[in-house]
C-alpha positions in Angstrom: 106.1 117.5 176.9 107.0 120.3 179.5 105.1 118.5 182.0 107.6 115.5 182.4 110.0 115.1 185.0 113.7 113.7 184.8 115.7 113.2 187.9 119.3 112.3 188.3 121.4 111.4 191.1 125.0 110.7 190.3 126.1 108.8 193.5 128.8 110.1 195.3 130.2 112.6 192.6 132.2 115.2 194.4 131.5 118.8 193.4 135.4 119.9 192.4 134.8 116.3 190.2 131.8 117.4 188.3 133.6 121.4 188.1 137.0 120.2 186.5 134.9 117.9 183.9 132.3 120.5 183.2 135.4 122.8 182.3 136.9 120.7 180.5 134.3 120.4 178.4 133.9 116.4 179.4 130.3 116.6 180.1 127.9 118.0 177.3 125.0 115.7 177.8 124.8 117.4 181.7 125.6 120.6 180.6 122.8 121.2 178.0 120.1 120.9 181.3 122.0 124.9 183.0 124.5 126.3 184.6 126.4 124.2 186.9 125.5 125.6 190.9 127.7 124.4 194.3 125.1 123.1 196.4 124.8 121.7 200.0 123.1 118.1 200.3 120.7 117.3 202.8 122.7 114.5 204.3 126.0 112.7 204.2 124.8 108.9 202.6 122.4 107.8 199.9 119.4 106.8 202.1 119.2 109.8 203.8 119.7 112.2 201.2 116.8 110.3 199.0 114.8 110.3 201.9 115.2 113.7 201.8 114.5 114.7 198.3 111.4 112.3 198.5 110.1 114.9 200.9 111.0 117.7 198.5 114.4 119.0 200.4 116.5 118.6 197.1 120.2 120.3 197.5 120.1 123.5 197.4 121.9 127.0 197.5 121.4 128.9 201.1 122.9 132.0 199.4 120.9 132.9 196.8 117.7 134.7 196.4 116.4 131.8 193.0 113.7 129.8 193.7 114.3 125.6 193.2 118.0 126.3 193.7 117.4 127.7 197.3 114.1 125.2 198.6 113.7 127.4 201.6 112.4 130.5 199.0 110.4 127.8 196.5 110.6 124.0 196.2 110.8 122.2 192.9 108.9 119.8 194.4 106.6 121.0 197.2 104.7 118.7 199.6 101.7 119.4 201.1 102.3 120.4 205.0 105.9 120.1 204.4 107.3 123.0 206.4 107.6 126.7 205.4 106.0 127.5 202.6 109.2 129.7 201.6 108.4 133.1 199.5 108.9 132.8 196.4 107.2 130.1 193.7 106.9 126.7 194.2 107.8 124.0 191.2 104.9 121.1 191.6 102.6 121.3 194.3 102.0 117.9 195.2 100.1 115.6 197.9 100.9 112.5 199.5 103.2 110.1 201.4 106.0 111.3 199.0 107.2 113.2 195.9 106.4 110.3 193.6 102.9 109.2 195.2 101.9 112.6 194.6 102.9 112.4 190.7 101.1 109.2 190.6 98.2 111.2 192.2 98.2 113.5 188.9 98.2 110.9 186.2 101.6 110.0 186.0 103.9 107.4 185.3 106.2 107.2 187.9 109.6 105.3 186.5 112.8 104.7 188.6 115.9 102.4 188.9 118.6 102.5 191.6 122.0 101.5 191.1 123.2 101.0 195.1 121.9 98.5 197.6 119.9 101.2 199.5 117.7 100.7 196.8 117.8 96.6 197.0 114.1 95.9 197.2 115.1 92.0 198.8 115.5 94.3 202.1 113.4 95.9 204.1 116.1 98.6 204.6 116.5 98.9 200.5 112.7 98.2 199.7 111.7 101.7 201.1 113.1 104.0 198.8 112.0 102.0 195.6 108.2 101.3 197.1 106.5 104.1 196.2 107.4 103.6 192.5 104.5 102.0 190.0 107.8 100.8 188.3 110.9 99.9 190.3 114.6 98.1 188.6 117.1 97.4 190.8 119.7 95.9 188.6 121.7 93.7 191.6 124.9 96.0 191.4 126.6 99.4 191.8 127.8 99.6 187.8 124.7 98.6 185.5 123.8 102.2 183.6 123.5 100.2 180.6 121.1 98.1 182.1 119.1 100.5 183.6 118.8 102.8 180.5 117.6 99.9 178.5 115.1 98.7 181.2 113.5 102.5 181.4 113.5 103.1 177.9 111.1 99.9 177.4 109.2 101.3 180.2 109.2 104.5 178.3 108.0 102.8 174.9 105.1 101.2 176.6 103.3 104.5 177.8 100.8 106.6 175.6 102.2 109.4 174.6 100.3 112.2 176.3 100.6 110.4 179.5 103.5 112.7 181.5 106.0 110.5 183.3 108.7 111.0 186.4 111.5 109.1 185.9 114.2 108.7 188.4 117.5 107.2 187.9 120.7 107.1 190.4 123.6 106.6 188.7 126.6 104.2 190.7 129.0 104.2 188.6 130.4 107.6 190.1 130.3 105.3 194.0 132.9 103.8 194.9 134.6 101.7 193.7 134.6 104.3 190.5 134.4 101.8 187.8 131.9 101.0 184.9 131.6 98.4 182.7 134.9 98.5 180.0 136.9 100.5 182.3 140.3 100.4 181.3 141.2 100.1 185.1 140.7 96.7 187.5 137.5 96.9 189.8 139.0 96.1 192.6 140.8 97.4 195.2 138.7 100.5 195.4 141.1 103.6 195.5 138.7 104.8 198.6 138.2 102.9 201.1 137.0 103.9 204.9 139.4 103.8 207.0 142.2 102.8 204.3 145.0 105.0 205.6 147.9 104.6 203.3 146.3 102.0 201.0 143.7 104.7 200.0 144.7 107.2 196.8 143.1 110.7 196.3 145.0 111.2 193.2 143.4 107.8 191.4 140.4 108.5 192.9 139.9 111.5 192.0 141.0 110.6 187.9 138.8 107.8 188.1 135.3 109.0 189.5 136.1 112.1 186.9 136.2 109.0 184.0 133.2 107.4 185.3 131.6 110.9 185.1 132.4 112.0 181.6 131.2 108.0 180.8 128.0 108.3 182.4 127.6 111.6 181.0 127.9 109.8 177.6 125.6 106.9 178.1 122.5 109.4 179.8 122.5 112.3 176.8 120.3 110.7 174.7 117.5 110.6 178.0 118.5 114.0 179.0 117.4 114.9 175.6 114.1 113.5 175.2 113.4 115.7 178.5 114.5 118.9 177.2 111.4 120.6 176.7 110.2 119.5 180.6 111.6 119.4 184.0 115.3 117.8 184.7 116.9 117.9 188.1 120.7 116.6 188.5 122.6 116.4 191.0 124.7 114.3 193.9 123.2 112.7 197.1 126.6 113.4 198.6 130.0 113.8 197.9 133.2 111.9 199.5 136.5 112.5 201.5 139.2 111.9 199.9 142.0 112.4 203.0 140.7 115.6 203.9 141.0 115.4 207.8 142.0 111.9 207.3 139.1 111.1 206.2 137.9 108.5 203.3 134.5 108.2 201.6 131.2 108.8 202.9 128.8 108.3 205.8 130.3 111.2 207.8 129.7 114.3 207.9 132.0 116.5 206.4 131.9 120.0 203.9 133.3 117.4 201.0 130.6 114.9 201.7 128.0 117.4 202.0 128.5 119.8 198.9 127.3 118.2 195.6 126.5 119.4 192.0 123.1 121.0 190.9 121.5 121.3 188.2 118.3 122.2 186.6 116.1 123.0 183.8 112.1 123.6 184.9 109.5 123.4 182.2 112.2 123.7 179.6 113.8 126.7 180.6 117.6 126.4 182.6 117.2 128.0 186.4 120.2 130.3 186.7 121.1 131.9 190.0 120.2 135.8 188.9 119.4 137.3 191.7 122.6 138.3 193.8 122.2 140.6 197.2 123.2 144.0 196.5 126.2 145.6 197.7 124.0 147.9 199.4 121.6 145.4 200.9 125.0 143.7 202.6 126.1 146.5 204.1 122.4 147.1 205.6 122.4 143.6 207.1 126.2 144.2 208.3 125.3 147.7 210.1 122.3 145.6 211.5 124.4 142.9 212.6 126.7 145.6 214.2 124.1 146.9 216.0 122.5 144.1 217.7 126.0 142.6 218.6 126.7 146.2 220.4 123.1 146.1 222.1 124.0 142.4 223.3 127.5 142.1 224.2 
C-alpha cells in the first residue's frame, strides 16, 4: 500500500561506513529503497536526533534544490506550525504533539522498537521517545534485530489489511560496541570508546560497524520489501569519531558525528537529488556576493 510508512535509523553508522558497503555491493536490501545521499543530522546523540525527526527535521541535504532530501524546501513529514513552510512540496501533512500522534490521527497503526536505552521505557529519560507509540518494544539491549523483527512482524500480522501502518525501527547493532548476535568477534572491549586514547582502534572499528552493517542489512530486506510500493526513510541519527581530532564516538559535536546516510523512497518512487544549481545561477550568486562584500567592507 503506497500509503505506509517504514522508518529506519541505523545507530551510529558513519557515512564513509554505509559508502564503502554500498560500493561494495554489501548492502542490497538498503540499496533497493534509492540512491545513497551525504546528509547532515540534526544533532550529535540518539535522543536528540529522534527528538528531532519526531518534529519532522529528518537529515537532510542543505545543497540541493529536491524536496524531502533538503526539509527546508519540503518535509517528508511536515507538522503543523512547525516553522517555515519551505517552497517546494511537503510529504505528509500531519497534526499533533509529534510525527507519530499525527499518523495515529489518520487511522494508522503506529509500530516501533528501539534498540538503545534512550528508548528504555523503565526511564523517564527513555520513556519519552517510545510514548507516543500505540505499540512500543524495547528489547532490553543494544543487539536484538532479531528480536525486534519478530516482535513487529506479529504486530504486522495482527492488523487488517487496508489499515496503513508507520513502523519505526532503530537498529543498534551498528552502536557501539559493533557487534550482533553470532559475530565472529568478542563483544567486549568495544574498539571505540570515549576517551580511550590508545586502547581505542579506528581500523577495527571501522571493519566491524561495516560487518554489522552488511548483517543488518541482511536481516531487514525482507521488511524493506514489503514497503516497497509506500514510503521508506533510512538513515543515521549520527555518526561517530573515530580519532579524528582525538576524538572517540559520539555525543560531541563534530562533521563525523554529524553527517549520516539518507535514504528514501516516497510513495514508491526513489527521491534522487536532480535538480543541481546551474553553472550560471552560481556565478549570479558569486557576482552578488562580490558585490555586497564591496558595498560592506
Amino acid at each position: 500500500m503506497s500509503r505506509n510508512v517504514l522508518f529506519i535509523t541505523l545507530d551510529s553508522c558513519r557515512f564513509d561506513t554505509f559508502m564503502l558497503a554500498h560500493r561494495a555491493g554489501l548492502l542490497p536490501g538498503f540499496s533497493s529503497v534509492g540512491p545513497l545521499h551525504r546528509a547532515k543530522a540534526p544533532s550529535y546523540f540518539t535522543y536528540g536526533s529522534h527528538s528531532a525527526f519526531w518534529m519532522g527535521f529528518t537529515p537532510g541535504v542543505a545543497t540541493s534544490n529536491q524536496p524531502f532530501l533538503n526539509p527546508k524546501i519540503g518535509k517528508l513529514f511536515r507538522m503543523s506550525f512547525s516553522g517555515h513552510a519551505g517552497t517546494g512540496v511537503d510529504g505528509f501533512a500531519l497534526q499533533g504533539a509529534n510525527l507519530i500522534d499525527g499518523f495515529r490521527r489518520l487511522g494508522y497503526a503506529t509500530i516501533g522498537s528501539g534498540a538503545v536505552d534512550w528508548f528504555d521505557p523503565s526511564t523517564e529519560t527513555g520513556a519519552v521517545l517510545g510514548q507516543p507509540f500505540e505499540h512500543f518494544y524495547f528489547p532490553g539491549n543494544t543487539w536484538s534485530l532479531g528480536q525486534q523483527l519478530t516482535w513487529i512482524d506479529q504486530q504486522l500480522q495482527q492488523l487488517v489489511d487496508d489499515q496503513p501502518r508507520f513502523v519505526f525501527l532503530n537498529v543498534g547493532e551498528t552502536h557501539v560496541p559493533y557487534w550482533y548476535e553470532g559475530a565472529p568477534w568478542p563483544q567486549r572491549p568495544s574498539p571505540c570508546r570515549a576517551f580511550g586514547g590508545d586502547q581505542c582502534d579506528a581500523e577495527e572499528s571501522a571493519r566491524r560497524q561495516l560487518a554489522c552493517l552488511a548483517w543488518a542489512d541482511s536481516q531487514l530486506a525482507p521488511l524493506i520489501e514489503q514497503f516497497c510500493s509506500g514510503t521508506v526513510l533510512i538513515c543515521a541519527d549520527h555518526g561517530d569519531c573515530w580519532g579524528e581530532d582525538g576524538l572517540w564516538e559520539h555525543g560531541i559535536s563534530h562533521p563525523k558525528t554529524l553527517t549520516v546516510p539518507l535514504l528514501m523512497r516516497v510513495h514508491g518512487k526513489a527521491i534522487c537529488d536532480d535538480v543541481k544549481p546551474s553553472p550560471s545561477r552560481i556565478r549570479s550568486v558569486r557576482a552578488r556576493l562580490k558585490q555586497w562584500l564591496r558595498a560592506h567592507f
